[in-house]
Every structure is written in structure tokens, then in C-alpha cells.
PDB file of N, CA, C, O and CB in Angstrom:
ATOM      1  N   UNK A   1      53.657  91.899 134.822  1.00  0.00           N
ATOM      2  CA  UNK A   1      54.737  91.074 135.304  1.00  0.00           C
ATOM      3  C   UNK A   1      54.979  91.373 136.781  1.00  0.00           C
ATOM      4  O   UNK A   1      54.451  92.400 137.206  1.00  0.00           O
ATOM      5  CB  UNK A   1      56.015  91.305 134.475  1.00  0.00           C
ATOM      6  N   UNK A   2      55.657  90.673 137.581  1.00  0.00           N
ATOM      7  CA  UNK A   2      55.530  90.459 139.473  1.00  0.00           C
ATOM      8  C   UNK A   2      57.167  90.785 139.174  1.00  0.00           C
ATOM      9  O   UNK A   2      57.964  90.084 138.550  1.00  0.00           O
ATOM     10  CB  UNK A   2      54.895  88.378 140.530  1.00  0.00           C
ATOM     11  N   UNK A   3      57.402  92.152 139.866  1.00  0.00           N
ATOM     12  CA  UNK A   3      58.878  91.804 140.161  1.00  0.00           C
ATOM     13  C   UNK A   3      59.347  91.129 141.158  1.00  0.00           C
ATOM     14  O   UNK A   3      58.589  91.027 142.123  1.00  0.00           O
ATOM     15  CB  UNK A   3      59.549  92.750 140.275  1.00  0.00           C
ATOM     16  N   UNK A   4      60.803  90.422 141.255  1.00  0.00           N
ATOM     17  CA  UNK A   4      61.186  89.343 141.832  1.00  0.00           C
ATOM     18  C   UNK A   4      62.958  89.843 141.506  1.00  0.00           C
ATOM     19  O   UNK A   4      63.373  90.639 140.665  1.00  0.00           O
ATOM     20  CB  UNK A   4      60.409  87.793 141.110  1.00  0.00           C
ATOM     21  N   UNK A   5      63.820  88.931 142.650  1.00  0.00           N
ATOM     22  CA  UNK A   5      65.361  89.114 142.949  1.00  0.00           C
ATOM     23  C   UNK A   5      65.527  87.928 142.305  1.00  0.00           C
ATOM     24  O   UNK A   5      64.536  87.199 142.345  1.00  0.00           O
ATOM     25  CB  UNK A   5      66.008  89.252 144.549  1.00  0.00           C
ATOM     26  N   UNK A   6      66.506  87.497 141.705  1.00  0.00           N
ATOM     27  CA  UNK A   6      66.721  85.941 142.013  1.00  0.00           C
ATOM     28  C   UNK A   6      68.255  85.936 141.826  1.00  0.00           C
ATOM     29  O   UNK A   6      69.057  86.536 141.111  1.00  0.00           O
ATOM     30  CB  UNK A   6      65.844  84.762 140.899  1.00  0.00           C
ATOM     31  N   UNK A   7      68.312  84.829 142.949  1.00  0.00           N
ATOM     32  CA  UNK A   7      70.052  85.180 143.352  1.00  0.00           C
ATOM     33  C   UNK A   7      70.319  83.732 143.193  1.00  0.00           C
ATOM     34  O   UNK A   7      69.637  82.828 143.678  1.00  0.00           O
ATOM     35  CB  UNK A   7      70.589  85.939 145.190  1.00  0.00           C
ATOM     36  N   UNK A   8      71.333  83.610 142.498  1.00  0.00           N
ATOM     37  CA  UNK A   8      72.357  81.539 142.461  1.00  0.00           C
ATOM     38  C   UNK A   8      73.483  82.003 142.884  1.00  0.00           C
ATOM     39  O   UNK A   8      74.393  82.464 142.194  1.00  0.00           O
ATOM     40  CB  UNK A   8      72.829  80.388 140.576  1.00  0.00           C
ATOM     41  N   UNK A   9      73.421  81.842 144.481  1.00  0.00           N
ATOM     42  CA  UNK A   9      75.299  81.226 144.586  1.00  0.00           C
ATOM     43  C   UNK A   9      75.581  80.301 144.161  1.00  0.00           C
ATOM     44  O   UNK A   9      75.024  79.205 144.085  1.00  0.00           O
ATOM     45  CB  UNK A   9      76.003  80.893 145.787  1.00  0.00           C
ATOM     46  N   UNK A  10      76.771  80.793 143.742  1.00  0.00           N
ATOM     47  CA  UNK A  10      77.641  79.060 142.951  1.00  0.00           C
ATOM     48  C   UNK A  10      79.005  79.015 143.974  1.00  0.00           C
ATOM     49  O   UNK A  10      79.928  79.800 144.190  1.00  0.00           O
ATOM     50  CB  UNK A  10      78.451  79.247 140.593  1.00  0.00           C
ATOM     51  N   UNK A  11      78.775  78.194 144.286  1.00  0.00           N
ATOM     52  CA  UNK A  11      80.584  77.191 144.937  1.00  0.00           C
ATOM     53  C   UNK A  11      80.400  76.252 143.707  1.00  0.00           C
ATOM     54  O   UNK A  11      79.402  75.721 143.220  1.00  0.00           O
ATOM     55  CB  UNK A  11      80.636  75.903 147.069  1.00  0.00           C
ATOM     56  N   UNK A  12      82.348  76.232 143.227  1.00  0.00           N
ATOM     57  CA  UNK A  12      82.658  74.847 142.347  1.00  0.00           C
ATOM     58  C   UNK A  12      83.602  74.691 142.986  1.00  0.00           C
ATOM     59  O   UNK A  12      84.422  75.555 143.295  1.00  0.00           O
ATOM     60  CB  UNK A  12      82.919  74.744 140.769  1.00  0.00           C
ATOM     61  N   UNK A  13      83.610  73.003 143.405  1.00  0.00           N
ATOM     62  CA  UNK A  13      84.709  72.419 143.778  1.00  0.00           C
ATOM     63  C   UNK A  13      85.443  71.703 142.559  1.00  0.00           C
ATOM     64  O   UNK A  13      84.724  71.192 141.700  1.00  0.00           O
ATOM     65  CB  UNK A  13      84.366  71.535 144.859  1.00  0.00           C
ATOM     66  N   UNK A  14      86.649  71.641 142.444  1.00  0.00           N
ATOM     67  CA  UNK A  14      87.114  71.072 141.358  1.00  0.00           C
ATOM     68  C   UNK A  14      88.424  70.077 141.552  1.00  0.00           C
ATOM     69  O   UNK A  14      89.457  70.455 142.104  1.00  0.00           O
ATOM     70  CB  UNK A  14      87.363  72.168 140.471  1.00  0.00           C
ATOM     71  N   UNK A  15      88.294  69.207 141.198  1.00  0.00           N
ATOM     72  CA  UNK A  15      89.678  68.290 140.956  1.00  0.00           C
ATOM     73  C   UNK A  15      88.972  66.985 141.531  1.00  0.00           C
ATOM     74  O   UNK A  15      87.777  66.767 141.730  1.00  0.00           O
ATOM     75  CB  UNK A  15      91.338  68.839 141.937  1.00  0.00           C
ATOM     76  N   UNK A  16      90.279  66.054 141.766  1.00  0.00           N
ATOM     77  CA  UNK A  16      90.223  64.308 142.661  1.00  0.00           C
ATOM     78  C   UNK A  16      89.660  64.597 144.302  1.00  0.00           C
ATOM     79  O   UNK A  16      90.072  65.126 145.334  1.00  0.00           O
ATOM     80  CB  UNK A  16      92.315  63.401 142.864  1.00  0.00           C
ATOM     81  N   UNK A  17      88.230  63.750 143.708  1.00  0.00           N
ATOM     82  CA  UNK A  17      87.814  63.261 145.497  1.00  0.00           C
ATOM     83  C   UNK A  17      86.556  64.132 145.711  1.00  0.00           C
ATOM     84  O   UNK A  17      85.762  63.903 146.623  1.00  0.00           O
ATOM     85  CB  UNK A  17      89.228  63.771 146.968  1.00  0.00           C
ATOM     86  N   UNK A  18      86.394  65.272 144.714  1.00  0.00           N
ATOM     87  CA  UNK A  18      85.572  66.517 145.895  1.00  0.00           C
ATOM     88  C   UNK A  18      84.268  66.342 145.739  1.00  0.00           C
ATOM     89  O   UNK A  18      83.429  67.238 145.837  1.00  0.00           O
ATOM     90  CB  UNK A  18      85.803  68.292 145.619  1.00  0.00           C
ATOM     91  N   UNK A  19      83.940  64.580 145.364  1.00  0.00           N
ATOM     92  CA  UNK A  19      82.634  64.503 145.748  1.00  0.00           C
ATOM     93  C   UNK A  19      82.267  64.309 146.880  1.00  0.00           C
ATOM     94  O   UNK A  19      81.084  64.058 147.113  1.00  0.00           O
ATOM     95  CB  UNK A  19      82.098  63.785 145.223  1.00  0.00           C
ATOM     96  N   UNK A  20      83.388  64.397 148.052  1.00  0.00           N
ATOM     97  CA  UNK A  20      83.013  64.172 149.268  1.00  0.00           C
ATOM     98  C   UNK A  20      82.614  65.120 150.262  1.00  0.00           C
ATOM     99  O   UNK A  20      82.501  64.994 151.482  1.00  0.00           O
ATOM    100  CB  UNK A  20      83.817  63.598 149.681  1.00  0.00           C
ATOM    101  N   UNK A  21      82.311  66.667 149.053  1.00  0.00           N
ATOM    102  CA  UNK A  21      82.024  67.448 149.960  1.00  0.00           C
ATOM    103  C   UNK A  21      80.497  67.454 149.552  1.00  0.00           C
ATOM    104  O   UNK A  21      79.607  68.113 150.088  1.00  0.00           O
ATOM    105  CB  UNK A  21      82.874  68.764 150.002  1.00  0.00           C
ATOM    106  N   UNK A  22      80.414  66.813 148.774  1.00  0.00           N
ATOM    107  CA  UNK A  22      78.874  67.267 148.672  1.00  0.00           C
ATOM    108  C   UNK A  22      77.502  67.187 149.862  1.00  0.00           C
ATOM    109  O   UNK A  22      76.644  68.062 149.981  1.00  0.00           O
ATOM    110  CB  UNK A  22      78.431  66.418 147.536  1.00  0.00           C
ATOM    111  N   UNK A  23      77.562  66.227 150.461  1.00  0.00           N
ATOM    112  CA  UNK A  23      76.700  66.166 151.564  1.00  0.00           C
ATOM    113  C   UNK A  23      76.659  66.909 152.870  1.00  0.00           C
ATOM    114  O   UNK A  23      76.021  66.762 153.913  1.00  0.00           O
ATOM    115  CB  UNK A  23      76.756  65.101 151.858  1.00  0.00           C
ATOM    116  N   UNK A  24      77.837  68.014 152.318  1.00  0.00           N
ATOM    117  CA  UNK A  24      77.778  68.957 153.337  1.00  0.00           C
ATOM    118  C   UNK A  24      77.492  69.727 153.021  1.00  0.00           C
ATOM    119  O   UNK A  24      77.122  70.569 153.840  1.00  0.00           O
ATOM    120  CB  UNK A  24      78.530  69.256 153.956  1.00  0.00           C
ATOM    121  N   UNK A  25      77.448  70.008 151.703  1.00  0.00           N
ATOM    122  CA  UNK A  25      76.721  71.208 150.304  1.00  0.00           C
ATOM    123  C   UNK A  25      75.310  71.337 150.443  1.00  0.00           C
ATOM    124  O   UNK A  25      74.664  72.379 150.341  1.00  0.00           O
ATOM    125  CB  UNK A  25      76.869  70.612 148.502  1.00  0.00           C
ATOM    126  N   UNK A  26      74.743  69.812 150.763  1.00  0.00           N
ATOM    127  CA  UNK A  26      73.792  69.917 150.399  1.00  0.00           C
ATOM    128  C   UNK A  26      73.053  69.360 151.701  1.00  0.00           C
ATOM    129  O   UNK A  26      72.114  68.621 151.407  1.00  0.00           O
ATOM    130  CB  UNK A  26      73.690  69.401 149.135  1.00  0.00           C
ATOM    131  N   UNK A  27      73.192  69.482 152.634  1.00  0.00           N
ATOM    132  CA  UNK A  27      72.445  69.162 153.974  1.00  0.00           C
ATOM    133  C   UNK A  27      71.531  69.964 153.971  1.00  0.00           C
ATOM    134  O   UNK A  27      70.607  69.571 154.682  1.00  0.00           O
ATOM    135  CB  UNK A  27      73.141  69.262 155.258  1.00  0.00           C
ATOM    136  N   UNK A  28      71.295  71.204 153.356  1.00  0.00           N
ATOM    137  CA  UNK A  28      69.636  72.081 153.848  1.00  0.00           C
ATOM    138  C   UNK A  28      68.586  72.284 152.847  1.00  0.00           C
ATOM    139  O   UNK A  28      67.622  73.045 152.928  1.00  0.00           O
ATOM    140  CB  UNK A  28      69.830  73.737 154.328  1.00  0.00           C
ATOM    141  N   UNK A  29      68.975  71.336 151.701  1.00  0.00           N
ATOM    142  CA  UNK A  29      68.300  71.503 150.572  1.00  0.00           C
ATOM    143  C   UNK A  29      67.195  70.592 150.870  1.00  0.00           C
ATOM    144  O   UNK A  29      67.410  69.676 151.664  1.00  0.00           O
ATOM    145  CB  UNK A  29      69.084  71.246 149.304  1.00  0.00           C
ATOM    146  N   UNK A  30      65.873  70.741 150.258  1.00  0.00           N
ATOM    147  CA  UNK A  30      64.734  69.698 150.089  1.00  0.00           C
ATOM    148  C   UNK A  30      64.402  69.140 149.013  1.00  0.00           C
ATOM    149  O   UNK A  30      63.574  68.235 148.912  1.00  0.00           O
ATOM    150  CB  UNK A  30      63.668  70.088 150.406  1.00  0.00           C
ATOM    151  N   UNK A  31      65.023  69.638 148.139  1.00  0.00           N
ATOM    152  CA  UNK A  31      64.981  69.310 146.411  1.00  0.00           C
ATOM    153  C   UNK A  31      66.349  70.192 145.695  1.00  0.00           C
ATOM    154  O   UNK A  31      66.762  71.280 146.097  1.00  0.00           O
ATOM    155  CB  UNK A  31      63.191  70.041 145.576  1.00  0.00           C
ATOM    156  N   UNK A  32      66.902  69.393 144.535  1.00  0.00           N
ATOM    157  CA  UNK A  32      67.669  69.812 143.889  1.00  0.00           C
ATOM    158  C   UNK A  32      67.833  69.593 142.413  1.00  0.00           C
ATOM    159  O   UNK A  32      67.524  68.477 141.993  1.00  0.00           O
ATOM    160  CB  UNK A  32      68.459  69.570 144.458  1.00  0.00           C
ATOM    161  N   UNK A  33      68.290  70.526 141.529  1.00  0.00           N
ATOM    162  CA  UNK A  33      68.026  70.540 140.428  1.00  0.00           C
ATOM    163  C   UNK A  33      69.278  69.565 139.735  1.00  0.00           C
ATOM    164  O   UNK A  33      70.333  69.845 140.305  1.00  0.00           O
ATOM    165  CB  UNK A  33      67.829  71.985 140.036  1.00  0.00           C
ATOM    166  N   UNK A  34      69.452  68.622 138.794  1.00  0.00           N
ATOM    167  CA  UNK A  34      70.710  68.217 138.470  1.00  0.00           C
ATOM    168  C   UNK A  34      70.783  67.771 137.359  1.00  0.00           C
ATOM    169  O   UNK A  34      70.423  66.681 136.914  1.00  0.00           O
ATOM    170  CB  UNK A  34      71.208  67.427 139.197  1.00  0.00           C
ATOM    171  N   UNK A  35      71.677  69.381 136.468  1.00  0.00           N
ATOM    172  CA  UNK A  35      72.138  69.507 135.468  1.00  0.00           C
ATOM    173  C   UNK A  35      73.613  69.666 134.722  1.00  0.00           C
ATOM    174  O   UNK A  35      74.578  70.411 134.889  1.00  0.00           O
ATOM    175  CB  UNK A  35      71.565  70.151 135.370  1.00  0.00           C
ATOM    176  N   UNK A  36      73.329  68.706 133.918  1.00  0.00           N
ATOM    177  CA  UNK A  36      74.761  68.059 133.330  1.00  0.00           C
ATOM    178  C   UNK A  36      74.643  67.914 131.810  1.00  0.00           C
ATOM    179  O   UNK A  36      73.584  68.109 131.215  1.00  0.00           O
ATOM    180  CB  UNK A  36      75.116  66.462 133.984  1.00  0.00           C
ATOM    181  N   UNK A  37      75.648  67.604 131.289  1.00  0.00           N
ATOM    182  CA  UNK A  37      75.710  67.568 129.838  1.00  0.00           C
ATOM    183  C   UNK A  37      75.371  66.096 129.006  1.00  0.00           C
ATOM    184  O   UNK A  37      74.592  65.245 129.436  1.00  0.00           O
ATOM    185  CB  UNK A  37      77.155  68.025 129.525  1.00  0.00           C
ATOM    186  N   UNK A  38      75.731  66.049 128.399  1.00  0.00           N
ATOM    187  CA  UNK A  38      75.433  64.638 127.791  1.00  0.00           C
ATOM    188  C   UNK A  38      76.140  63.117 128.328  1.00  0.00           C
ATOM    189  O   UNK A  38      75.273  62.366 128.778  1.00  0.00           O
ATOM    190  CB  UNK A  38      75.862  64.816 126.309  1.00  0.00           C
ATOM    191  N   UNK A  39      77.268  62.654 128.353  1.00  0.00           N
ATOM    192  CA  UNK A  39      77.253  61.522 128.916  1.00  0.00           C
ATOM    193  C   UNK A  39      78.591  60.965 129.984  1.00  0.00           C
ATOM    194  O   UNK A  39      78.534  59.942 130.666  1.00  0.00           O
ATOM    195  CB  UNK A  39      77.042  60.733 127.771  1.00  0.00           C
ATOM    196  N   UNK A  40      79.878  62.006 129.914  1.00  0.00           N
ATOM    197  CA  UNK A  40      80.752  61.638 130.362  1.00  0.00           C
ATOM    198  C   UNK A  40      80.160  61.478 132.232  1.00  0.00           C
ATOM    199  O   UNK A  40      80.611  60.613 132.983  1.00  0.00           O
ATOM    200  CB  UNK A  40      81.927  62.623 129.813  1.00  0.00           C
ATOM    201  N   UNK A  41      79.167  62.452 132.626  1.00  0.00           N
ATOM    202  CA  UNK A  41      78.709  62.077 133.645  1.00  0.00           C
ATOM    203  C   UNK A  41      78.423  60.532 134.758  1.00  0.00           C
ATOM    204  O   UNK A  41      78.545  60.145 135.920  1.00  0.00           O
ATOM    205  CB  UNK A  41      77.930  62.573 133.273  1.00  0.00           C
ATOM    206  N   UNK A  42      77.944  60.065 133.309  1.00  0.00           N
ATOM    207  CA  UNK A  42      77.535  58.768 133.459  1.00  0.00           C
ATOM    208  C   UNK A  42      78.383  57.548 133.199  1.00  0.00           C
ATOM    209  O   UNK A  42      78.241  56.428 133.692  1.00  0.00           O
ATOM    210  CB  UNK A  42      76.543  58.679 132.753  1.00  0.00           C
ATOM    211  N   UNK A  43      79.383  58.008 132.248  1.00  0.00           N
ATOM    212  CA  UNK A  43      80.157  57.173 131.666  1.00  0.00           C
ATOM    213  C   UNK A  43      81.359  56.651 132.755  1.00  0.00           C
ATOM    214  O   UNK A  43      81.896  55.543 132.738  1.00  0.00           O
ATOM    215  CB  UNK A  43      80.655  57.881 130.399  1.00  0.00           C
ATOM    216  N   UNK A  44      81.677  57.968 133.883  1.00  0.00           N
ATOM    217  CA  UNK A  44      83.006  58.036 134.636  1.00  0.00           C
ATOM    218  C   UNK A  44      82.049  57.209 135.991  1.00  0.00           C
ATOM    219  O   UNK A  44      82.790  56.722 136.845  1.00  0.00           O
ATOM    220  CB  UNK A  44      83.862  59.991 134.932  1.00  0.00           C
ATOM    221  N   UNK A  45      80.903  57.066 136.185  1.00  0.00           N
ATOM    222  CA  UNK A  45      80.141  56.986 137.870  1.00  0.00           C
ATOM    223  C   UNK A  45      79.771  58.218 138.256  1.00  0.00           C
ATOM    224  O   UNK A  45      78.722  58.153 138.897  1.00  0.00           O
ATOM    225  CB  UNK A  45      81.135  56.467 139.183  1.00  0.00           C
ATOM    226  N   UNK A  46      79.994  58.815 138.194  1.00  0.00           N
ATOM    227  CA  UNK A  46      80.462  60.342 138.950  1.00  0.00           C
ATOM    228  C   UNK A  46      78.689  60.732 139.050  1.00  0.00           C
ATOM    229  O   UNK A  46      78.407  61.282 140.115  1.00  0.00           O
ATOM    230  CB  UNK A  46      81.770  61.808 137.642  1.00  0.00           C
ATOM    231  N   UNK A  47      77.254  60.476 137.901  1.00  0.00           N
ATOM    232  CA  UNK A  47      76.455  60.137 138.319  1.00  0.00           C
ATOM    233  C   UNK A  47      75.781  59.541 139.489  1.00  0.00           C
ATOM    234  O   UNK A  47      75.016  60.074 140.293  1.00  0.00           O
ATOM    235  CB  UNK A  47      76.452  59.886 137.780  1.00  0.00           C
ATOM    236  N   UNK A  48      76.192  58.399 139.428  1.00  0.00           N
ATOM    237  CA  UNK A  48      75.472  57.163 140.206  1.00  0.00           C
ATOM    238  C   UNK A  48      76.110  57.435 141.668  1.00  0.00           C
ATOM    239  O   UNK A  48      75.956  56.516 142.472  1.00  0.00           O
ATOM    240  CB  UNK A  48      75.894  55.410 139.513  1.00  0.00           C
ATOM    241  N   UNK A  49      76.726  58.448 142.062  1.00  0.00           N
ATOM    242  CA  UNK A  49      77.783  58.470 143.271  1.00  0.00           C
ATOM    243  C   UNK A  49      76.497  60.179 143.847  1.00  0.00           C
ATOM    244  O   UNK A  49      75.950  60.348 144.937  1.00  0.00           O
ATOM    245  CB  UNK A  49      80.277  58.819 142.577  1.00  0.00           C
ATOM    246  N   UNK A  50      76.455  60.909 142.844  1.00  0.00           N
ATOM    247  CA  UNK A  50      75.540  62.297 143.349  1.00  0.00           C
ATOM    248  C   UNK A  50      74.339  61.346 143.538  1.00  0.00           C
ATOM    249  O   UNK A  50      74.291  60.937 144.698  1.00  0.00           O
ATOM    250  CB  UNK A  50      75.238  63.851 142.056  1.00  0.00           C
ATOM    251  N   UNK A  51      73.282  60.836 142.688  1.00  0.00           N
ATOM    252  CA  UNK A  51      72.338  60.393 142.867  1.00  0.00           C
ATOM    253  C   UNK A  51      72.440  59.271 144.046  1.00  0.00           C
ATOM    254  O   UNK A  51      71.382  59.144 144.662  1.00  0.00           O
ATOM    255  CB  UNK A  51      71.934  60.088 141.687  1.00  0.00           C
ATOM    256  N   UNK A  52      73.588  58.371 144.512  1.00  0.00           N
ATOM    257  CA  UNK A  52      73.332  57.931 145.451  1.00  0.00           C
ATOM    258  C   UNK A  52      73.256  58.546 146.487  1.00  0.00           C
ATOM    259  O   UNK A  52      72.257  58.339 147.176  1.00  0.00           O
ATOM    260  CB  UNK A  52      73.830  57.236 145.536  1.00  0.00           C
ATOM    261  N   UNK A  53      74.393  59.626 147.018  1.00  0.00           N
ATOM    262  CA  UNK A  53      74.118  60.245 148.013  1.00  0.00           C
ATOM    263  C   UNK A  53      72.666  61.476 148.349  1.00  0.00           C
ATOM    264  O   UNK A  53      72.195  61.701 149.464  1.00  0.00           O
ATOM    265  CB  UNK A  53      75.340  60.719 148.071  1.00  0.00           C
ATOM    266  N   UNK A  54      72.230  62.081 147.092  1.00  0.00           N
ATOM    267  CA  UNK A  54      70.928  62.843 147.106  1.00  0.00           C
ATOM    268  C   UNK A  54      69.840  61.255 147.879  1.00  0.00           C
ATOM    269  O   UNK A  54      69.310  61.274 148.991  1.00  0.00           O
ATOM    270  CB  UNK A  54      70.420  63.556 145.008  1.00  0.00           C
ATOM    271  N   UNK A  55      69.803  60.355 147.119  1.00  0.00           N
ATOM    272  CA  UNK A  55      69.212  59.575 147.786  1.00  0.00           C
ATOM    273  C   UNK A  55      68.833  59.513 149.446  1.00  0.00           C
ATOM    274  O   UNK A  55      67.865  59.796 150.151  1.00  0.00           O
ATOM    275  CB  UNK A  55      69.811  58.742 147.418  1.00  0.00           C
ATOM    276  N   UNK A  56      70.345  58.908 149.642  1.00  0.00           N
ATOM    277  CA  UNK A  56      70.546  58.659 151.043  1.00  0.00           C
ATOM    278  C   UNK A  56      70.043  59.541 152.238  1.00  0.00           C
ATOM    279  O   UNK A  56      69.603  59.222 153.343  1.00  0.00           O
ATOM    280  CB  UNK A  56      71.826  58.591 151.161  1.00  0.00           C
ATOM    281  N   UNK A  57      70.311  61.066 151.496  1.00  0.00           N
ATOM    282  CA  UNK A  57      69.662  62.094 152.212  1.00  0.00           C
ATOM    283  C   UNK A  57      68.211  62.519 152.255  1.00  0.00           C
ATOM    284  O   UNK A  57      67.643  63.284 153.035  1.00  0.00           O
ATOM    285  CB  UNK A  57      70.229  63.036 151.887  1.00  0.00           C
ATOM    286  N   UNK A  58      67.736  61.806 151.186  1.00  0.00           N
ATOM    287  CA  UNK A  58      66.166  61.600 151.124  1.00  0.00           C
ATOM    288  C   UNK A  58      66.103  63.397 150.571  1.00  0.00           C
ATOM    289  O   UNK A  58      65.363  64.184 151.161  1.00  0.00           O
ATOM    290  CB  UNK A  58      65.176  61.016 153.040  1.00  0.00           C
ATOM    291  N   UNK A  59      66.777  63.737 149.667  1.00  0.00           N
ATOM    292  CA  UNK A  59      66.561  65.125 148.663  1.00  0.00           C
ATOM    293  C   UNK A  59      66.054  64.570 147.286  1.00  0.00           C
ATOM    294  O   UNK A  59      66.761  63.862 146.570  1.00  0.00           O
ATOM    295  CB  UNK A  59      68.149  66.090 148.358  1.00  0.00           C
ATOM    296  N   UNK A  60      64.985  64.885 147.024  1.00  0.00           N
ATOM    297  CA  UNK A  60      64.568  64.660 145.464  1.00  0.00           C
ATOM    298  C   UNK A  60      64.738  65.903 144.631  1.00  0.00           C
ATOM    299  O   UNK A  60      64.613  67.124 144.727  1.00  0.00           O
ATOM    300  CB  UNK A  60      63.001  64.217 145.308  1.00  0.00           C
ATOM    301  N   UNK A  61      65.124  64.867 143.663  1.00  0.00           N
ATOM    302  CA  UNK A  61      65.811  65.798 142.394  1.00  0.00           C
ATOM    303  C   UNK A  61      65.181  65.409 141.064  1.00  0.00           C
ATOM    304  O   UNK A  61      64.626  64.364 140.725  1.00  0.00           O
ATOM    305  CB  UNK A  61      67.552  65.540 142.206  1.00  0.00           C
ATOM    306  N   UNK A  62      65.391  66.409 140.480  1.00  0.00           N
ATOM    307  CA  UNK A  62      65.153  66.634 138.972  1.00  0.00           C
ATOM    308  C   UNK A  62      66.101  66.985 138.225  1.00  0.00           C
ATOM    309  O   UNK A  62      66.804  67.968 138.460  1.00  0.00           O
ATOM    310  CB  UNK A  62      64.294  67.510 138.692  1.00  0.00           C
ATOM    311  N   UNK A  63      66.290  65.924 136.840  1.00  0.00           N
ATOM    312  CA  UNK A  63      67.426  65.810 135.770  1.00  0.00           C
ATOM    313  C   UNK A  63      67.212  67.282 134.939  1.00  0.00           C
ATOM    314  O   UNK A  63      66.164  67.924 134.853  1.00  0.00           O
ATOM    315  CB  UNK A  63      67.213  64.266 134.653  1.00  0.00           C
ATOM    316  N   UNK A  64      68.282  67.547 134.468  1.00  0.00           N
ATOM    317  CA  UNK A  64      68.209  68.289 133.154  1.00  0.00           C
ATOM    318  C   UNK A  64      69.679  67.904 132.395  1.00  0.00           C
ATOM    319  O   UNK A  64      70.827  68.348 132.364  1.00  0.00           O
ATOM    320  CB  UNK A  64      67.996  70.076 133.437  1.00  0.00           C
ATOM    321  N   UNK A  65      68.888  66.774 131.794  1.00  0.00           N
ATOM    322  CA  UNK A  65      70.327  66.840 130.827  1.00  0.00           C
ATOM    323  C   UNK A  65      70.559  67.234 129.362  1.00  0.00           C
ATOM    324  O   UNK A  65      69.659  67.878 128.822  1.00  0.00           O
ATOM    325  CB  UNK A  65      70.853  65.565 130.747  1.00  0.00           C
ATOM    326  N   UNK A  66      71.733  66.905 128.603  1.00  0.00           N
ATOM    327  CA  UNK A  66      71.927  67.374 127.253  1.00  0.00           C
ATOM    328  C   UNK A  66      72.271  68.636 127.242  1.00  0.00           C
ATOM    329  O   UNK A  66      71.753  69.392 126.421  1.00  0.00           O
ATOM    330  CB  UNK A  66      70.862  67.229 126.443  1.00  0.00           C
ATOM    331  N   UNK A  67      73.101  69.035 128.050  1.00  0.00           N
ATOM    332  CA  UNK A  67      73.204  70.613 128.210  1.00  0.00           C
ATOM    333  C   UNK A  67      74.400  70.882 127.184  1.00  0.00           C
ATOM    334  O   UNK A  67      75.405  70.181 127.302  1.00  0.00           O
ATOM    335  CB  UNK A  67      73.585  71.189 129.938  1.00  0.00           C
ATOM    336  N   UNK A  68      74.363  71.626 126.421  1.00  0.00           N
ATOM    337  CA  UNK A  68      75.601  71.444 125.141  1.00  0.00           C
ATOM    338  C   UNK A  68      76.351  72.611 126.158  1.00  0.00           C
ATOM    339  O   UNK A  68      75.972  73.323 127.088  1.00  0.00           O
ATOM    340  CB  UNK A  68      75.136  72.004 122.944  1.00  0.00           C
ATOM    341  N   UNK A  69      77.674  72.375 125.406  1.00  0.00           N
ATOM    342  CA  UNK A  69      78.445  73.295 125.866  1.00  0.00           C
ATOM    343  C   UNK A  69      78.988  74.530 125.215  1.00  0.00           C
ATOM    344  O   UNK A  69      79.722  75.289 125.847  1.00  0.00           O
ATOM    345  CB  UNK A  69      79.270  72.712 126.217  1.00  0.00           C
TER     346      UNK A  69
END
């Protein structure tokens, strides 16, 4: 086995609006991972609003969903 560090900072923003910090979250990324649970994601927009802006920034991402809780 290769030893290795592996470090996840986590920032959570939480409450009304704070999807507007995301494109400042994520300005140095080149790819991002995006994992969520089953459907309220999709159901509220709150989807189609991350994936538009990952877009816009030209960051490709990969789903992982069904994440039980």
C-alpha cells in the first residue's frame, strides 16, 4: 500500500440565498464532485441553479447521488 494524507476542508453555508456564494467557493476548482441525496435537491431548483453556475464556469462535474441519510 502507498502512504498518502488526505485532507477535505469543509465550509457549510447554510440558510436563504447562500447559493450566491458559491462561485466564489469555487473559482479554483477544475472539476467537482456533486453529492446529494435523493430528490428534494431537484425538486426545490436548488440543482439546476449549482449545475448552472458549475457550467458557466466551465468546471466539470460528477454526480453522486442517492446518498441516504
Amino acid at each position: 500500500m502507498i502512504n498518502f494524507t488526505y485532507k477535505i476542508p469543509t465550509k457549510i453555508y447554510f440558510g436563504k440565498e447562500q447559493i450566491k456564494n458559491l462561485e466564489k467557493e469555487i473559482k479554483n476548482y477544475k472539476s467537482i464532485l456533486l453529492a446529494y441525496g435523493e430528490g428534494s435537491i431537484k425538486k426545490y431548483g436548488l440543482y439546476q441553479k449549482v449545475v448552472d453556475i458549475l457550467k458557466a464556469n466551465k468546471i466539470t462535474f460528477c454526480e453522486l447521488s442517492g446518498i441516504k441519510p
